[in-house]
N, C-alpha and C positions, 0 to 999 in steps of 0.2 A: 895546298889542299885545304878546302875547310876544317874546321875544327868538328865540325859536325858529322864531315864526311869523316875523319877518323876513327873519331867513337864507331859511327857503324860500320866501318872499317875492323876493326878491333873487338866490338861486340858481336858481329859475324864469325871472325875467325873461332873467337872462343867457344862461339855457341857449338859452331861445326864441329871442334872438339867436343864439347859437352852432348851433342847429338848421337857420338860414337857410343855414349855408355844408354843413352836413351832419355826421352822428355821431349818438349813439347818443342818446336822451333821457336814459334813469336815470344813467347813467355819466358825462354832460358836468352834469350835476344835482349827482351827488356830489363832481367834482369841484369844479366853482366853488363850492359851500358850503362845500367843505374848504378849498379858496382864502380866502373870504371870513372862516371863521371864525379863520383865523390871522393875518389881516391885524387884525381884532377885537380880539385877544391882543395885538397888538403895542401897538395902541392902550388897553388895559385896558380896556377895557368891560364895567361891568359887569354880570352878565345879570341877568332877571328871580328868575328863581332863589336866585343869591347875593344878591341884597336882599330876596327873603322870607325868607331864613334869617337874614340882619342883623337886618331889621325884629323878627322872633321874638325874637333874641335881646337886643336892644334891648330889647323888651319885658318880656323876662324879666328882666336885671337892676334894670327900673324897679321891675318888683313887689318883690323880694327887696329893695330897698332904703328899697322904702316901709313892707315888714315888719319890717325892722332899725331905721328910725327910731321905728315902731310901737313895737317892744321896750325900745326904750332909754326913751324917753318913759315909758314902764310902770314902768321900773326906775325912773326919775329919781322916778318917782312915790312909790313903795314908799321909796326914799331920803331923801325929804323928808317923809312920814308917820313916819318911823322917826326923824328928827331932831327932830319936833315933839314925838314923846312921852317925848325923856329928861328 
């Protein structure tokens, strides 16, 4: 589940609670999410979000480095053809 869909997940419930004593829906909503998500912060959590963009970039350096091993390999090749024919 998103991280996002949590919070309103979890700032719904509260609110519901807090609805029982009375107050406004949308505003006791925004606040306990503001609430919850800074309590989050403290604890470092972290979101769905920032780990698809780790994951990507994760990914991206695997490829770039499986292209530079590619290369060098290539070279090493060229290297060793070039030492065989002197």
């Amino acid at each position: 589940m998103a991280s996002n869909q949590v919070l309103d997940d979890i700032s719904e419930k509260i609110a519901g609670g807090l609805r029982l004593l009375g107050g406004a829906k949308g505003e006791v909503e925004s606040q306990v999410r503001s609430i919850v998500e800074t309590a989050l912060q403290q604890f470092d959590v972290v979101t769905d979000e920032r780990m698809q963009v780790q994951e990507a970039m994760l990914k991206k350096s695997r490829d770039d480095m499986q292209a530079l091993n590619e290369r060098v390999d290539a070279l090493e090749a060229q290297i060793k053809a070039l030492e065989t024919h002197e």
